[in-house]
mmJSON file of the N, C-alpha and C atoms, coordinates in Angstrom:
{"data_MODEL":{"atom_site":{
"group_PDB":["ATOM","ATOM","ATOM","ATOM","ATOM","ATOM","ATOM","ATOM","ATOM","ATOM","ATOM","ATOM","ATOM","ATOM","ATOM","ATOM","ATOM","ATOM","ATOM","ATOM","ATOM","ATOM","ATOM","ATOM","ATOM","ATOM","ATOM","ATOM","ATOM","ATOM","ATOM","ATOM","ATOM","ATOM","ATOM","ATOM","ATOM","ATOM","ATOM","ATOM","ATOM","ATOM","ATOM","ATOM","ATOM","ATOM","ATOM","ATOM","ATOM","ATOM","ATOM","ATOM","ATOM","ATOM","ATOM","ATOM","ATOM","ATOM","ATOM","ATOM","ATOM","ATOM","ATOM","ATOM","ATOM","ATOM","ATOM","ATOM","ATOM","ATOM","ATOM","ATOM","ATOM","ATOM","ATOM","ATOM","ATOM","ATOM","ATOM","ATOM","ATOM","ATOM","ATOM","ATOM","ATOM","ATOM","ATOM","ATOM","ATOM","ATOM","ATOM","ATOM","ATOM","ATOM","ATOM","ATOM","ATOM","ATOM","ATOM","ATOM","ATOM","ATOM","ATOM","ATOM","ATOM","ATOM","ATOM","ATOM","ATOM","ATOM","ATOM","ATOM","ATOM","ATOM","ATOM","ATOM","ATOM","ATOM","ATOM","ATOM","ATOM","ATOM","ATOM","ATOM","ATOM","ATOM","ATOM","ATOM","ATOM","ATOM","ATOM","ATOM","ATOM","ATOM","ATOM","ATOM","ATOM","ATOM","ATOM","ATOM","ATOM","ATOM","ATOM","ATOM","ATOM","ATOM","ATOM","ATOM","ATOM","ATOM","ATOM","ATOM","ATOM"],
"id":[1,2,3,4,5,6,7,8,9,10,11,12,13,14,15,16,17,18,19,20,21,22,23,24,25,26,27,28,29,30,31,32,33,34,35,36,37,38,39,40,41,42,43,44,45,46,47,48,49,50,51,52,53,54,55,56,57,58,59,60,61,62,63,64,65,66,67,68,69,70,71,72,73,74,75,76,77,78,79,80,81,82,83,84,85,86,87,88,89,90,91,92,93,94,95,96,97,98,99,100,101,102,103,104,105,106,107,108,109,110,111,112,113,114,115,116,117,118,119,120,121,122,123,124,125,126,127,128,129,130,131,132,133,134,135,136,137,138,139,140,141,142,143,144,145,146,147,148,149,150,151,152,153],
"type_symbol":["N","C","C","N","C","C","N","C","C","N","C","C","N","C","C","N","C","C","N","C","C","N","C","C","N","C","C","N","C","C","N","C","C","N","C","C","N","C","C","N","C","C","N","C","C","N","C","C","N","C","C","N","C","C","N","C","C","N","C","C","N","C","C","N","C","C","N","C","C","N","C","C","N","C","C","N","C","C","N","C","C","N","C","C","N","C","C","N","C","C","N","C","C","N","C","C","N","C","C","N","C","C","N","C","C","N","C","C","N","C","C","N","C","C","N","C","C","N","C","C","N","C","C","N","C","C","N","C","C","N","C","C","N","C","C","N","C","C","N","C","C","N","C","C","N","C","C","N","C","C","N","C","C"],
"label_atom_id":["N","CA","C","N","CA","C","N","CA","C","N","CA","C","N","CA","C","N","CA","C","N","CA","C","N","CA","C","N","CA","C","N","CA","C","N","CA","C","N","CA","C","N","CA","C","N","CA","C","N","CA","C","N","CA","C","N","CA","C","N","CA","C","N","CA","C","N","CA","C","N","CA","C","N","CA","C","N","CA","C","N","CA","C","N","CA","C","N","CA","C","N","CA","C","N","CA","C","N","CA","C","N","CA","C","N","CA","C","N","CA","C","N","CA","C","N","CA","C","N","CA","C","N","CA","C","N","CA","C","N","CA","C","N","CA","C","N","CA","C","N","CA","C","N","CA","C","N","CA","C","N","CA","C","N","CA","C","N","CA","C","N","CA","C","N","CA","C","N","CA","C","N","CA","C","N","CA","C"],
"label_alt_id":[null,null,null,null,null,null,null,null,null,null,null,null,null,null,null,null,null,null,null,null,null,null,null,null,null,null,null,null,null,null,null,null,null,null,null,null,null,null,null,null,null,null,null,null,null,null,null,null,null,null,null,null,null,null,null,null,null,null,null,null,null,null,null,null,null,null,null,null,null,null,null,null,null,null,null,null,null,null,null,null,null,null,null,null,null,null,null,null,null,null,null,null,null,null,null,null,null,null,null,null,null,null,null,null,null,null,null,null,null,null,null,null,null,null,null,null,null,null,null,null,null,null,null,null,null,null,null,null,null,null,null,null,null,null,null,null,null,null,null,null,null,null,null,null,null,null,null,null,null,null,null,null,null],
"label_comp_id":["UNK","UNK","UNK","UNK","UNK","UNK","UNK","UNK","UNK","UNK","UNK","UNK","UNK","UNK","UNK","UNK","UNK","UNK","UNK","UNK","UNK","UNK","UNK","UNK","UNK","UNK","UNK","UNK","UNK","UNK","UNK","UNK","UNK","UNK","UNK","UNK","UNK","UNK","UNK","UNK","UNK","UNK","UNK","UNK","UNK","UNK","UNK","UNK","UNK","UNK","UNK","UNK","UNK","UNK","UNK","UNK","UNK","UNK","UNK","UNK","UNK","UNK","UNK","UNK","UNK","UNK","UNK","UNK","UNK","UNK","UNK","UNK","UNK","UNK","UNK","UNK","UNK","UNK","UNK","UNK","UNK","UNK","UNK","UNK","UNK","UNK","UNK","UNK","UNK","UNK","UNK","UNK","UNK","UNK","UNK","UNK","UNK","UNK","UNK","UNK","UNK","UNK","UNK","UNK","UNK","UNK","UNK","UNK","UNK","UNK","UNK","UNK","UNK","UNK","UNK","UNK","UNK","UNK","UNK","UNK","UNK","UNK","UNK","UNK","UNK","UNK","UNK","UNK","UNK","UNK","UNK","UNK","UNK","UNK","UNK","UNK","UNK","UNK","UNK","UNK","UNK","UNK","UNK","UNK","UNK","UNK","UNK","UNK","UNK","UNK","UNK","UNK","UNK"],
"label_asym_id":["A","A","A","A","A","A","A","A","A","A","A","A","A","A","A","A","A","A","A","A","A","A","A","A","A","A","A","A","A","A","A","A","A","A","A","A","A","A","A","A","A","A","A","A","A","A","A","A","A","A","A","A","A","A","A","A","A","A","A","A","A","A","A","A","A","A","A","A","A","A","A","A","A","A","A","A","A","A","A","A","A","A","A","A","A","A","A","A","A","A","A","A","A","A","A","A","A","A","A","A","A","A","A","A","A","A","A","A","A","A","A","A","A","A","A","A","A","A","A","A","A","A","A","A","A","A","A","A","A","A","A","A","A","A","A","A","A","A","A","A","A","A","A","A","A","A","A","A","A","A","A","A","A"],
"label_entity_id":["1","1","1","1","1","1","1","1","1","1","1","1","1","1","1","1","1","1","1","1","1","1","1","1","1","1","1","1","1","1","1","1","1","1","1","1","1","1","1","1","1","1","1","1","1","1","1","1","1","1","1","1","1","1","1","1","1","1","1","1","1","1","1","1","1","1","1","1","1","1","1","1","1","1","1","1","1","1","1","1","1","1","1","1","1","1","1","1","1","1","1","1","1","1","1","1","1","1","1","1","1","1","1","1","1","1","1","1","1","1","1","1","1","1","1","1","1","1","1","1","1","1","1","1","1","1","1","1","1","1","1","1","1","1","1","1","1","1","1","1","1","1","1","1","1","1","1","1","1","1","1","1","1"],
"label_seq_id":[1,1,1,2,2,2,3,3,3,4,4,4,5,5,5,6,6,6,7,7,7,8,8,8,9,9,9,10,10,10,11,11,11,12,12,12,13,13,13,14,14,14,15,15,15,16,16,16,17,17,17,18,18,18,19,19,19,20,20,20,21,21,21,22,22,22,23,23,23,24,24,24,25,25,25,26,26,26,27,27,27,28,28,28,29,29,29,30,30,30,31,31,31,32,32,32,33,33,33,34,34,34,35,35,35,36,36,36,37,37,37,38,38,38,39,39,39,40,40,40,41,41,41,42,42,42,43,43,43,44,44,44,45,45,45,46,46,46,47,47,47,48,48,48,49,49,49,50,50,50,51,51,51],
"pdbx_PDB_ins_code":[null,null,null,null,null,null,null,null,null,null,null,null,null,null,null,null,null,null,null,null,null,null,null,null,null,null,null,null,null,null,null,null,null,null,null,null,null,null,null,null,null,null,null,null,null,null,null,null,null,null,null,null,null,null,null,null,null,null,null,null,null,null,null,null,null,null,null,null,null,null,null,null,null,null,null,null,null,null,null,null,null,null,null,null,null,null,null,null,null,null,null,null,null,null,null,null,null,null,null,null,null,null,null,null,null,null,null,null,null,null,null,null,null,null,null,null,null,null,null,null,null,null,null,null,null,null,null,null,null,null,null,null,null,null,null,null,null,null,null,null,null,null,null,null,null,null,null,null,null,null,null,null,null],
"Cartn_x":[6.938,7.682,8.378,7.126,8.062,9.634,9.945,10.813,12.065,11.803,12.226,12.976,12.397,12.658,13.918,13.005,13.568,14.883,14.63,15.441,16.484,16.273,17.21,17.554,17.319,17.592,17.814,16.401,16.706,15.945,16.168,15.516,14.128,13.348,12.321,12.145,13.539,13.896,14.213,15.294,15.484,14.055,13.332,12.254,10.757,11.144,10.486,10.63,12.2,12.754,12.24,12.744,12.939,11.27,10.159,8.731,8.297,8.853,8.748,7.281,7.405,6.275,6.857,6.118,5.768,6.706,7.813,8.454,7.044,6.353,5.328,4.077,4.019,3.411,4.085,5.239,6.043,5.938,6.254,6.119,4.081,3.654,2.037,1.935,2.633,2.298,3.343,4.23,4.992,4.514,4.162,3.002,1.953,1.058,-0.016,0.489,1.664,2.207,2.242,3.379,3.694,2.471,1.591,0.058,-0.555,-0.646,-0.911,-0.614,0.702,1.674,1.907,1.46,1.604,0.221,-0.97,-2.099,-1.712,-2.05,-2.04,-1.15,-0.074,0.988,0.312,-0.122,-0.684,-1.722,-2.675,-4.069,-3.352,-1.922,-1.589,-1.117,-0.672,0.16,-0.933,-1.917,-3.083,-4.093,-3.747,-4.854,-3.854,-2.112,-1.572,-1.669,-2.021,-1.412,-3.07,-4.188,-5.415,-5.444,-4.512,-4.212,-4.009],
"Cartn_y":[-18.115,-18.793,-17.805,-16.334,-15.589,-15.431,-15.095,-14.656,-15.467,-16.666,-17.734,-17.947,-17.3,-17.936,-16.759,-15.089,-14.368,-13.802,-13.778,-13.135,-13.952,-15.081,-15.794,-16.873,-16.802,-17.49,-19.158,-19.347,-20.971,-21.613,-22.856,-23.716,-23.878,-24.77,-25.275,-26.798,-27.463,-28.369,-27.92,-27.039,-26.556,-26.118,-25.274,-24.252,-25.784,-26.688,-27.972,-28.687,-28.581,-29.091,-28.183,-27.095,-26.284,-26.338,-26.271,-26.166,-27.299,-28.697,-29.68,-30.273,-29.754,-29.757,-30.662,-30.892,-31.427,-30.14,-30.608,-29.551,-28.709,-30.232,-30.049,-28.663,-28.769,-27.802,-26.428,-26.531,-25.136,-24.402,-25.588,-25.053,-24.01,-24.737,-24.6,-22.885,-23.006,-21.722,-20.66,-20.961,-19.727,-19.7,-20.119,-19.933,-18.926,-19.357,-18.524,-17.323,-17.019,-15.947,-14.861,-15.522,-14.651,-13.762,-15.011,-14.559,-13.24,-13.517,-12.303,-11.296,-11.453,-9.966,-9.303,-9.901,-9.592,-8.703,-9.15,-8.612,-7.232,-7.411,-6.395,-4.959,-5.486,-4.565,-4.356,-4.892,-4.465,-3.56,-3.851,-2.715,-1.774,-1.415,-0.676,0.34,-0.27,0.8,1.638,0.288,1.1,2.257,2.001,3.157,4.194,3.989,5.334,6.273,5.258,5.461,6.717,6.554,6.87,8.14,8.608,10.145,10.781],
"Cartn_z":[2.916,1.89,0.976,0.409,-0.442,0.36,1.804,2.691,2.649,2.777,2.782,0.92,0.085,-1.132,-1.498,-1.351,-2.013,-1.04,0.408,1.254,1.882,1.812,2.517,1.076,-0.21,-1.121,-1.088,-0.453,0.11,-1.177,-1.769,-2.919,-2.571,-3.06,-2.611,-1.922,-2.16,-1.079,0.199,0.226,1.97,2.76,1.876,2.385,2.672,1.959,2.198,3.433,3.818,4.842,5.99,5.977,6.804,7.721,6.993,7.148,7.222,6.843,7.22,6.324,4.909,4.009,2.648,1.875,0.419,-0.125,-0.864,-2.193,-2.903,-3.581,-4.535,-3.335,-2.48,-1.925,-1.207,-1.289,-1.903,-2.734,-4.06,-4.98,-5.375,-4.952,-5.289,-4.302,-3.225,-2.045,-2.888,-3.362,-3.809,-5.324,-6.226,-7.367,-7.029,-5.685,-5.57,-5.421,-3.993,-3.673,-4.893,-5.687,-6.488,-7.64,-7.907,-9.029,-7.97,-6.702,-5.696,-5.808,-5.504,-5.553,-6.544,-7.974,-9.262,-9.427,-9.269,-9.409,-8.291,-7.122,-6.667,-6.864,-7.17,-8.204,-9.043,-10.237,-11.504,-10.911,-10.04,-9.766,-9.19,-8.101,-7.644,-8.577,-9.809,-10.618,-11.713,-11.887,-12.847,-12.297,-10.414,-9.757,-9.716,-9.81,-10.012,-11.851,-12.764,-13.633,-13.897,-12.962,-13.916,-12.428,-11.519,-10.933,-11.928],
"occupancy":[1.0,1.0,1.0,1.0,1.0,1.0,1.0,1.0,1.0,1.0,1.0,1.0,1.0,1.0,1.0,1.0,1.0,1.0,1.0,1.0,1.0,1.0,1.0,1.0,1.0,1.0,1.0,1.0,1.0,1.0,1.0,1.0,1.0,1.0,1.0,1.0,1.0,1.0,1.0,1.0,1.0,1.0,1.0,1.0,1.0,1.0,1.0,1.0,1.0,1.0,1.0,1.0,1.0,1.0,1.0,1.0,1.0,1.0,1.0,1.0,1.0,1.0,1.0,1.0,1.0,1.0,1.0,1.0,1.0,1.0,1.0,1.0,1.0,1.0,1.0,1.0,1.0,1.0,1.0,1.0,1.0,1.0,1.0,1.0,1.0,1.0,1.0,1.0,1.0,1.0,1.0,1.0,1.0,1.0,1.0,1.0,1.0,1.0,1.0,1.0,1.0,1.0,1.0,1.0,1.0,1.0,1.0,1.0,1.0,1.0,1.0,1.0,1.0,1.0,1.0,1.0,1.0,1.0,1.0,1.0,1.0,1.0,1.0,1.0,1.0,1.0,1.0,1.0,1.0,1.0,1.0,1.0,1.0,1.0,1.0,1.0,1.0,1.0,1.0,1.0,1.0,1.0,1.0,1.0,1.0,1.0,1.0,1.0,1.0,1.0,1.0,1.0,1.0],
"B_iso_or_equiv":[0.0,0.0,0.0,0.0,0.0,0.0,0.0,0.0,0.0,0.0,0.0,0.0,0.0,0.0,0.0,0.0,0.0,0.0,0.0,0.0,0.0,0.0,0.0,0.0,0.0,0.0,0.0,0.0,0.0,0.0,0.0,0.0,0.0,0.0,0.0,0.0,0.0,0.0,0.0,0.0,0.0,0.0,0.0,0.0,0.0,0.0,0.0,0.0,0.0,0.0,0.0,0.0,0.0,0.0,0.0,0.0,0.0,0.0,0.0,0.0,0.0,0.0,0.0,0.0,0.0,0.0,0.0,0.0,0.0,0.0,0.0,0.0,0.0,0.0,0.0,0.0,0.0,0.0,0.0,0.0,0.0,0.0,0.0,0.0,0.0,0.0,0.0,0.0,0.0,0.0,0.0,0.0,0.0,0.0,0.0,0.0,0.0,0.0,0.0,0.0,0.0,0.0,0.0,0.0,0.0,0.0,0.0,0.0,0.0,0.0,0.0,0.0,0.0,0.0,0.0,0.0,0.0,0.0,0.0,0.0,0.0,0.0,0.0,0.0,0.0,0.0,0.0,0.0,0.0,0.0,0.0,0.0,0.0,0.0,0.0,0.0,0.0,0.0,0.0,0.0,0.0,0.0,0.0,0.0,0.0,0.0,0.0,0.0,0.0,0.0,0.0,0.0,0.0],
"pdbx_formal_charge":[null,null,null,null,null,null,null,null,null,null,null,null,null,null,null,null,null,null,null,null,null,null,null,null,null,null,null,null,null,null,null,null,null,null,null,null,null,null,null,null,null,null,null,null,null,null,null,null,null,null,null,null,null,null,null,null,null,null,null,null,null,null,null,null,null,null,null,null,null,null,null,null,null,null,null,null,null,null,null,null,null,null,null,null,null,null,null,null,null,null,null,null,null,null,null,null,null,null,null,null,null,null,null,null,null,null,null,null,null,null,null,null,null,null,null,null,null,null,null,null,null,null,null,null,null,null,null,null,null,null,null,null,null,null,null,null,null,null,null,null,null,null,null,null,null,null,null,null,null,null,null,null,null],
"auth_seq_id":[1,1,1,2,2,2,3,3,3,4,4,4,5,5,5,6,6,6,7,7,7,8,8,8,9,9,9,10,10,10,11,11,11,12,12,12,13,13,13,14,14,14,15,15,15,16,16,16,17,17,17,18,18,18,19,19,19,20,20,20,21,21,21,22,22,22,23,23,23,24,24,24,25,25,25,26,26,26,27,27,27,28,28,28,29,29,29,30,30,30,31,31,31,32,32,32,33,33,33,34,34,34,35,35,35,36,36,36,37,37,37,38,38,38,39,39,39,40,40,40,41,41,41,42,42,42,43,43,43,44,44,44,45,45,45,46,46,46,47,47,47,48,48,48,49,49,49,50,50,50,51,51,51],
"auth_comp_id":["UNK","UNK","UNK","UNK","UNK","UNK","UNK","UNK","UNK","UNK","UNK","UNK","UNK","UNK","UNK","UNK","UNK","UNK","UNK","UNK","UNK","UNK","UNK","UNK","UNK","UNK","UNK","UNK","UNK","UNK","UNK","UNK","UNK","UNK","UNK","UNK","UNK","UNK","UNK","UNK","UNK","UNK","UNK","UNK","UNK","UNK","UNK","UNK","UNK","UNK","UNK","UNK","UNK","UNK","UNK","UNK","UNK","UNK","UNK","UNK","UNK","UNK","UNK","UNK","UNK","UNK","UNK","UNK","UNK","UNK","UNK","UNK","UNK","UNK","UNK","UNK","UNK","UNK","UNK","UNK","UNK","UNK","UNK","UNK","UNK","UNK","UNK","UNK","UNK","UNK","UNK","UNK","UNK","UNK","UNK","UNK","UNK","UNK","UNK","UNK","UNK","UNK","UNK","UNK","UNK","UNK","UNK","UNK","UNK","UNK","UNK","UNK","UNK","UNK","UNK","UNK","UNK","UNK","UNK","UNK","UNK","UNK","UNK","UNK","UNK","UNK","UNK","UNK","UNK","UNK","UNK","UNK","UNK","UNK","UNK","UNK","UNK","UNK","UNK","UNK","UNK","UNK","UNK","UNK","UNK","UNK","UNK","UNK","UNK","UNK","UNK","UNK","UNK"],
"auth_asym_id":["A","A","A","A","A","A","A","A","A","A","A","A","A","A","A","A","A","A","A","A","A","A","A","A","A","A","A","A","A","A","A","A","A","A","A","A","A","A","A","A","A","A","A","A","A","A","A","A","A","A","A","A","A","A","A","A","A","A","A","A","A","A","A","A","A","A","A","A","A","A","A","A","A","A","A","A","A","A","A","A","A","A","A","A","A","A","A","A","A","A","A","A","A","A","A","A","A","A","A","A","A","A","A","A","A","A","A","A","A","A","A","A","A","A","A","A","A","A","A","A","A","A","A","A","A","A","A","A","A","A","A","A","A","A","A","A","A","A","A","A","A","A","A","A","A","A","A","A","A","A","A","A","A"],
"auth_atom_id":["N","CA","C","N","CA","C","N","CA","C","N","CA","C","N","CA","C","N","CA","C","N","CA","C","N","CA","C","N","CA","C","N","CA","C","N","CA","C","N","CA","C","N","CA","C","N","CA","C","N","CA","C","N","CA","C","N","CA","C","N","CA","C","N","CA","C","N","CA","C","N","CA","C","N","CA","C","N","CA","C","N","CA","C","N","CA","C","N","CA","C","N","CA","C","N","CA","C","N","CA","C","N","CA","C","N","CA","C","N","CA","C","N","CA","C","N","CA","C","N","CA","C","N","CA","C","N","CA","C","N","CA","C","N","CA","C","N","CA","C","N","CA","C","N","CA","C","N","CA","C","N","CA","C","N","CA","C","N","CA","C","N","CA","C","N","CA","C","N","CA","C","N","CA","C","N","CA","C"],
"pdbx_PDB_model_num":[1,1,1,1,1,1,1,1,1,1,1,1,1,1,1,1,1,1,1,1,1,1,1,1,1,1,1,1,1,1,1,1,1,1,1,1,1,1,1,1,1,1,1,1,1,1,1,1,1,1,1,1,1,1,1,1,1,1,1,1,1,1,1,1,1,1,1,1,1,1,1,1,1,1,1,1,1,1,1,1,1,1,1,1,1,1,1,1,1,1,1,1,1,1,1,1,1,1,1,1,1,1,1,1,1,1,1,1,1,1,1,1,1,1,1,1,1,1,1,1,1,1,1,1,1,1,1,1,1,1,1,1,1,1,1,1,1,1,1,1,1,1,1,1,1,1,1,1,1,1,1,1,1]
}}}
């Protein structure tokens, strides 16, 4: 879905369509995605920041 959202700049209706899913559970999978990728960034940058 991130792929779908950020790389190919599709809404969360198309990316609904496209996957043949609930908007409302788009929306919920690219929420989690992003809280993910955010944390792991944040620990990635705090295990560089304490080299």
């Amino acid at each position: 879905m991130i792929a779908l959202r950020v790389f190919l700049d599709l809404d969360t209706g198309a990316i609904a369509r496209h996957l043949k899913i609930a908007p409302a559970t788009v929306r919920v999978h690219l929420s989690r995605a992003v809280a993910a990728l955010r944390q792991d960034l944040t620990l990635s940058q705090a295990k560089e920041a304490n080299r």
